[in-house]
N, C-alpha and C positions, 0 to 999 in steps of 0.2 A: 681867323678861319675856324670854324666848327667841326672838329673831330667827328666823325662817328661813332668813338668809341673811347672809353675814359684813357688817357696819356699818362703813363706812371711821371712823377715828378725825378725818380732817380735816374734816370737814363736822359739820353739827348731827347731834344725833340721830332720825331719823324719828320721827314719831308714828303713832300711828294712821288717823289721816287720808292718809297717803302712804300705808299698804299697805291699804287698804281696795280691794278689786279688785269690778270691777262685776258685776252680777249678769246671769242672760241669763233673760230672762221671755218667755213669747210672746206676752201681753198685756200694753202698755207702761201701761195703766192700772191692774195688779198691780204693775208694777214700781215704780210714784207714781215717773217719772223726769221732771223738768222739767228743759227746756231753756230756757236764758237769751234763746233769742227768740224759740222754738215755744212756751213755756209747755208746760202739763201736760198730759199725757196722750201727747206726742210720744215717739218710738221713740228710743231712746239704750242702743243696743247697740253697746258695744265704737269708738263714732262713726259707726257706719251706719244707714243708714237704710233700708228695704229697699222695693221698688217695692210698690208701690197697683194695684188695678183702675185707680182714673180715674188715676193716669199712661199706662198700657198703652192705655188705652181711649183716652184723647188722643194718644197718640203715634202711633198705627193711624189714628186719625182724619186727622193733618192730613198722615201720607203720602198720596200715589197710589195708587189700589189694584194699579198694575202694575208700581210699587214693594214691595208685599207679600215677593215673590219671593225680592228682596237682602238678606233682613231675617235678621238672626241675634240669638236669643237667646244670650248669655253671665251664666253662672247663677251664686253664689255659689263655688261646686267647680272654679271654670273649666271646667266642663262647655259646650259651644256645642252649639245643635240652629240648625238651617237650617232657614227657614219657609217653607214653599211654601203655606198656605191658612190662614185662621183661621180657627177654624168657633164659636168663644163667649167670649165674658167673663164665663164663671160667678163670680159673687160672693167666691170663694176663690181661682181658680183659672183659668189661659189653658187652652182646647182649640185644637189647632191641627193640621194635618196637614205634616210635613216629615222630616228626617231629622235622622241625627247626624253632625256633621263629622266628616271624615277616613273615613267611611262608604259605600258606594255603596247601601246597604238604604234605598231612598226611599220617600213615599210610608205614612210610620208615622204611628199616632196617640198626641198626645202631651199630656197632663194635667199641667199644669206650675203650682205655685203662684206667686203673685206675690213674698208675700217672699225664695222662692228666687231669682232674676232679679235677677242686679248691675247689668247693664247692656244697653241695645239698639244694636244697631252695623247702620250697611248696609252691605253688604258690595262695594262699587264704592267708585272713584272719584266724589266730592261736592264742588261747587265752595259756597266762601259764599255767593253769590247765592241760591243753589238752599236752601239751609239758610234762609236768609231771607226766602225765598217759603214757608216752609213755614208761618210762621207771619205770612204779611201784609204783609212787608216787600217793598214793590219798588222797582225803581230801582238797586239794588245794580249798579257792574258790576266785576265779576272782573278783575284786576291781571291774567292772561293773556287776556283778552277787550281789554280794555284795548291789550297788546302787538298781540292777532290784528288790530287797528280800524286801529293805527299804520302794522300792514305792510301792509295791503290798501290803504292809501292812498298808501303811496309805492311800491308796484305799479301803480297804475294805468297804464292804457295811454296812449301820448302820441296828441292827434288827429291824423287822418291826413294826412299830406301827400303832393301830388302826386309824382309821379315826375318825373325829371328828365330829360326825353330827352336821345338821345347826341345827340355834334356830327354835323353834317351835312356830308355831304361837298360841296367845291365844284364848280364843274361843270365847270373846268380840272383836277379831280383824274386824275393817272395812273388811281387806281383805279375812281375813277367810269367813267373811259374807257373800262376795260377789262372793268368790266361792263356795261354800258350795249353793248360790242360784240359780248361771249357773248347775253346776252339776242335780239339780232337775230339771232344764228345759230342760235339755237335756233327761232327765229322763221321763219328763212325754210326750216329744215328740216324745222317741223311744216308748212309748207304744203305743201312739194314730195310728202313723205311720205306727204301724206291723214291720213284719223283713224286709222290705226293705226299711224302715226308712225316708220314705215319708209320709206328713201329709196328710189324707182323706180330698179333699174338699166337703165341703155341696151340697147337691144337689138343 
């Protein structure tokens, strides 16, 4: 038998079974491909598996709906469309209103089948918590929630203490004297003055 490709002489010789390359069906129950834990009828292309309605339809489900927005399909081709509306779950196929990344033509309508679609990504910043509540789980708290809890506490403000008044002067003080004697001068020249605090000259 003729190899198609050179056979190292240190190893066994392939058989048939090693070059048996798999086949691409687009119905996996043409293919009769069983998987050793899906059983029969499961999709075994190449080790992929390609998205479903009810994945899509579950995963739109337990987002937000004002999370819709962040939502990027990434499609077999690494093609990404940016989803701004869904408007169907047709049976074959997602209907949706968004654009194409790296694009600024918004606002397209886009007919997308499901087995095309590798994967769904949101397009933010997503804490695990949050990923967690998506599907039920709460309680979670986030390892930087965590840090934010530690510093807010040893921030907190000390309770207030009184003021401490200054010393008081005694009443042998120089300085007390000496105001204690402006004071009176200022005293007996607001009275000589009158109310508008000018002194009477002699006539």
């Amino acid at each position: 038998m003729d190899w198609p490709f050179p056979i190292s002489t240190r190893g066994p010789k392939p058989t048939a079974h090693h070059l048996t390359r798999p086949r691409l069906h687009a119905n996996p129950l043409d293919a009769g491909a069983i998987h050793p834990r899906l059983g029969l009828g499961s999709t075994l292309i190449l080790g992929w598996f390609p998205m479903r309605r009810e994945d899509c339809l579950d995963i739109f489900q337990r987002l937000p709906e004002q999370l819709h927005g962040c939502v990027n399909l990434v499609l077999r081709n690494q093609f990404t469309v940016a989803v701004d509306t869904v408007a169907r779950f047709e049976p074959h196929y997602l209907v949706l209103r968004g654009r194409e990344t790296g694009s600024t033509d918004e606002g397209r309508g886009f007919f997308i089948p499901y087995d095309e679609i590798a994967y769904i990504r949101i397009e933010r910043t997503v804490k695990v918590g949050e990923l967690k509540r998506f599907y039920g789980e709460t309680g979670y708290v986030d390892k930087d929630e965590q840090l934010d809890g530690a510093d807010t506490a040893t921030a907190a403000p000390a309770p207030n203490t009184p003021a401490v008044p200054g010393p008081l002067l005694a009443p042998g003080d120089p300085a007390a004297i000496a105001r204690q004697n402006l004071l009176e001068r200022l005293r007996t020249r607001t009275q000589l003055g009158g109310s508008t605090g000018k002194l009477n000259r002699p006539t």
